[in-house]
C-alpha positions in Angstrom: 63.2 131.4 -105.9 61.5 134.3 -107.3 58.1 132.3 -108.6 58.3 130.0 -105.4 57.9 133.1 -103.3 55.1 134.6 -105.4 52.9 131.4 -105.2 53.3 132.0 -101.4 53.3 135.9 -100.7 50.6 137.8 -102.0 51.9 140.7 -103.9 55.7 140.4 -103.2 58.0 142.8 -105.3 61.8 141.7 -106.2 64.8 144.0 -107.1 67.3 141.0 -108.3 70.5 141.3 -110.4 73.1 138.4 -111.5 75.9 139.4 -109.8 74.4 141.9 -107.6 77.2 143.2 -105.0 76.4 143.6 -101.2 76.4 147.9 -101.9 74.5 147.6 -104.7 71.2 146.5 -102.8 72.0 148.6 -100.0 72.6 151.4 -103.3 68.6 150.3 -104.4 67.0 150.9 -100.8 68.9 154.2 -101.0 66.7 155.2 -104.1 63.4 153.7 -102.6 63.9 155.4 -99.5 60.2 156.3 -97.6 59.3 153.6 -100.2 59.7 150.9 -98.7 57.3 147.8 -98.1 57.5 147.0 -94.2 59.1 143.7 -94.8 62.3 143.6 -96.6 64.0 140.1 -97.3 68.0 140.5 -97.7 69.5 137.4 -100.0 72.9 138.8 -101.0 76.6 138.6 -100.5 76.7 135.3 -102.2 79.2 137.2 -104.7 81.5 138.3 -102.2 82.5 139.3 -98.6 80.5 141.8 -96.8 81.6 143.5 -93.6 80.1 144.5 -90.5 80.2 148.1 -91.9 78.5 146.7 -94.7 75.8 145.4 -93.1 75.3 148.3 -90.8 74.8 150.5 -94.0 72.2 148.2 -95.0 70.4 148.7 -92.0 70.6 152.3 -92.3 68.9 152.0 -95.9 66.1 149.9 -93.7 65.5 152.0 -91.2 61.9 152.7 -90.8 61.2 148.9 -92.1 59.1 146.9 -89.7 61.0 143.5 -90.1 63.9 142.5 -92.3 64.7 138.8 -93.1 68.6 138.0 -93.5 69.0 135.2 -96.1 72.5 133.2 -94.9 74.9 132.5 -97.6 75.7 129.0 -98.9 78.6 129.7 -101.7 81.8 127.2 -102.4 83.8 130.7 -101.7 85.7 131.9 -98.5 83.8 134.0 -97.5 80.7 132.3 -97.0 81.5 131.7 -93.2 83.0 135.3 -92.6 79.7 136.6 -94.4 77.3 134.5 -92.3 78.6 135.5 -89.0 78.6 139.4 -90.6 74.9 138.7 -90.7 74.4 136.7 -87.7 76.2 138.7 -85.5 74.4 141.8 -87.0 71.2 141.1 -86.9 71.6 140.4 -83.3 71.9 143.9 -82.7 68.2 144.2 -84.4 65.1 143.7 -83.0 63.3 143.9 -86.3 66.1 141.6 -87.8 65.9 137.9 -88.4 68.1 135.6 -89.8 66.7 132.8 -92.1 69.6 130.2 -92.0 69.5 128.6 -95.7 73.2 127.6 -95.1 72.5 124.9 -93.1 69.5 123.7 -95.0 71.3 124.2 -98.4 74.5 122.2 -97.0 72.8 118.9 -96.0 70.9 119.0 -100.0 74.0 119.5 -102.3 71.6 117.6 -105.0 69.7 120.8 -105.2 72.3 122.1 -107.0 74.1 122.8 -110.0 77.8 121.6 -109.4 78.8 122.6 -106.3 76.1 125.2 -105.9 74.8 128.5 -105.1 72.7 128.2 -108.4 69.5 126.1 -108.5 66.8 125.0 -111.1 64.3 127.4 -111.6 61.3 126.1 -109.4 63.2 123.2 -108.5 63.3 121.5 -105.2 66.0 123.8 -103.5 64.3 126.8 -105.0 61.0 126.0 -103.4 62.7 125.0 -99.5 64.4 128.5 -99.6 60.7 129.8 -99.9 59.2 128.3 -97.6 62.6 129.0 -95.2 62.0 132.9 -95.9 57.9 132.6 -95.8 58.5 130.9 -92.2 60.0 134.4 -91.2 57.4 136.7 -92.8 
């Protein structure tokens, strides 16, 4: 999604890895603590389950961020559902947290896909819907 996003927020910044773990971005707001921009958009745990724990340690990493946009999780894994109600449920407990539900877009368009997803063409249809999803939250 990254070019999507960058045709529609001015001077957005990514720190993206294939395969990037749940600890390892809250690992990366660690180093750019008193850094950070004062949005943050979280898109992880796609590649594996995240506990509450989890996402409370990511919130510490944010603290001091204005607003941070939770990205759901659409993955043919079990944990998808545990992870999305970690987030949900979480971000409740946030005022400056939002969550950006691109399970339930991504589930209804499984022609976005490759196979049986989470990986889309690079500016392709699904790529472009999950910017404008996260941009609607900005």
């Amino acid at each position: 999604i990254e070019p999507a996003l960058q045709n529609d927020v001015r001077g957005i910044t990514f720190n993206a890895s294939v395969g990037q773990q749940w600890y390892q971005g809250v690992q990366a707001l660690r180093q750019d603590a008193g850094h950070l921009p004062a949005v943050v958009i979280v898109e992880l745990g796609t590649n594996g389950p995240i506990s509450a724990s989890d996402f409370a340690a990511m919130m510490q990493a944010l603290q001091g961020v204005s607003r941070v946009v939770f990205v759901t999780n659409f993955v043919p894994d079990y944990w998808q559902n545990p992870n999305n109600q970690v987030i949900e449920s979480g971000a409740a407990h946030y005022k400056n947290a939002v969550v950006a539900n691109w399970e339930a877009i991504a589930a209804k368009n499984p022609g976005w896909f490759y196979g049986t997803g989470p990986h889309m063409p690079i500016g392709g249809t699904g790529a472009q819907a999950m910017a404008c999803l996260i941009t609607g939250y900005l």
